[in-house]
C-alpha positions in Angstrom: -16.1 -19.6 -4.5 -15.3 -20.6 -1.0 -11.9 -20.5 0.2 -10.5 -23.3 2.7 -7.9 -23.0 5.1 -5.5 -26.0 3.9 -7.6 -28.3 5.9 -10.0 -28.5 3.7 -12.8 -26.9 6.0 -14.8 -24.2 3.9 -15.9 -21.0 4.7 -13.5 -20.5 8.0 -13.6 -17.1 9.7 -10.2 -15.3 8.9 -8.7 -12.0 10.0 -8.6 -9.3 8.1 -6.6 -6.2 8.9 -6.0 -2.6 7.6 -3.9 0.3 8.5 -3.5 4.1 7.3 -1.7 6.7 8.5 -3.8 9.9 9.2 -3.4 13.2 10.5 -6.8 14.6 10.7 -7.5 12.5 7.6 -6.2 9.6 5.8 -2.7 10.7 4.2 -1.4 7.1 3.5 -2.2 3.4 3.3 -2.0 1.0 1.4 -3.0 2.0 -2.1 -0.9 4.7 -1.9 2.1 2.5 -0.8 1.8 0.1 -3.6 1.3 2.8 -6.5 4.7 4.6 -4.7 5.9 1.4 -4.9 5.0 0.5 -8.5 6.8 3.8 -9.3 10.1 2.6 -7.8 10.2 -0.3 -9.4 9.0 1.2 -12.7 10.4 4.7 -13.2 6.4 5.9 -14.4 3.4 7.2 -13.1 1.7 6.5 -16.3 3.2 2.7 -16.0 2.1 2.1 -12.2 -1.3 4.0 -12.9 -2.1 1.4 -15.4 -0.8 -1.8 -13.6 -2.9 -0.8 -10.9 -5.8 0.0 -13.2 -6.3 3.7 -12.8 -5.7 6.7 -15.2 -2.4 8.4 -14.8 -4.8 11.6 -13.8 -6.3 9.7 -10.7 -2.3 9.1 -9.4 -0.8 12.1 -9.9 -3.9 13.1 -7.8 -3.6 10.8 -5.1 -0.1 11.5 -5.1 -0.6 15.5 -4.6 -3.1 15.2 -2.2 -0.5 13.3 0.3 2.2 15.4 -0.8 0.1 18.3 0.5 -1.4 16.3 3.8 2.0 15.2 4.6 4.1 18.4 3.7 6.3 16.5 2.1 7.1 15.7 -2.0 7.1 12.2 -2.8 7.8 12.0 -6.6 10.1 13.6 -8.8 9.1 13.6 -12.4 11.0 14.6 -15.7 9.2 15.5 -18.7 10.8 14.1 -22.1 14.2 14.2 -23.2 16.4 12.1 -25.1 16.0 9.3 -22.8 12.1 10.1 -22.6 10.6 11.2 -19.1 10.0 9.1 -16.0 9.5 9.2 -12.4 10.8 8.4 -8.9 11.1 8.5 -5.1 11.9 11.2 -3.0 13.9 10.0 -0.3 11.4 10.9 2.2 9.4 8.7 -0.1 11.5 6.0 0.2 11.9 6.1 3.7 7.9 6.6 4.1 7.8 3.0 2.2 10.2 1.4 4.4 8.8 2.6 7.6 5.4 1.8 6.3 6.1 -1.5 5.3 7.8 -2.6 8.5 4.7 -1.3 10.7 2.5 -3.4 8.4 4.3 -6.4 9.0 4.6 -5.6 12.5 1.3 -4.9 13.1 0.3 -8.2 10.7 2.3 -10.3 12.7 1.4 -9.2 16.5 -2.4 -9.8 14.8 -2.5 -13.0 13.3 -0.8 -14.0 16.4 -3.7 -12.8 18.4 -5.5 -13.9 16.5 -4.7 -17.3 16.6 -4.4 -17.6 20.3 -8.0 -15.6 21.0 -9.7 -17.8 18.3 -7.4 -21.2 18.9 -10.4 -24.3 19.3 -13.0 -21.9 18.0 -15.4 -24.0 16.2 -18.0 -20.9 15.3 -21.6 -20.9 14.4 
């Protein structure tokens, strides 16, 4: 289905934007950031895994894998208990989400702007 723009023209040209940190290779973007996220909020791997719609296997491997890129740990987990297990943040985690987040809206914002002035009275084909 076509979207419109609030002015009810179909089908206008919009920007679309991604960013990832890298260091060689890609060690965090956006996917990342929302599954760390999902943790915080949550308190599970298993819980953010499946909100997302991947298997708690294919997180804790994306999780490792930046862990290892960024030399860093991310999550701390703890395995059962009376209160049952769970996970959560690092505080280089955390701080990793907040940086991230502001560069994205940073970056987002100095974009759309562009955006709008490069594109401002554009018609297209």
């Amino acid at each position: 289905m076509a979207k419109q723009d609030g002015t009810g023209r179909k089908d206008f040209i919009r920007l679309g934007c991604k960013i990832w940190l890298e260091k060689d290779k890609a060690i965090f973007g956006a996917g990342l950031f929302k599954l760390l996220s999902q943790i915080s909020g949550l308190g599970s791997i298993s819980q953010a895994a499946k909100g997302m719609g991947m298997s708690y296997r294919a997180a804790w491997g994306k999780i490792k894998v930046a862990e290892r890129r960024l030399g860093v740990p991310l999550v701390i987990t703890q395995v059962g208990g009376e209160m049952g297990g769970g996970a959560r943040l690092t505080p280089e985690a955390d701080e990793l989400l907040k940086k991230f987040d502001r560069l994205w809206q940073e970056v987002d914002s100095f974009a759309e702007k562009s955006f709008k002035e490069i594109f401002r009275g554009w018609t297209g084909p």
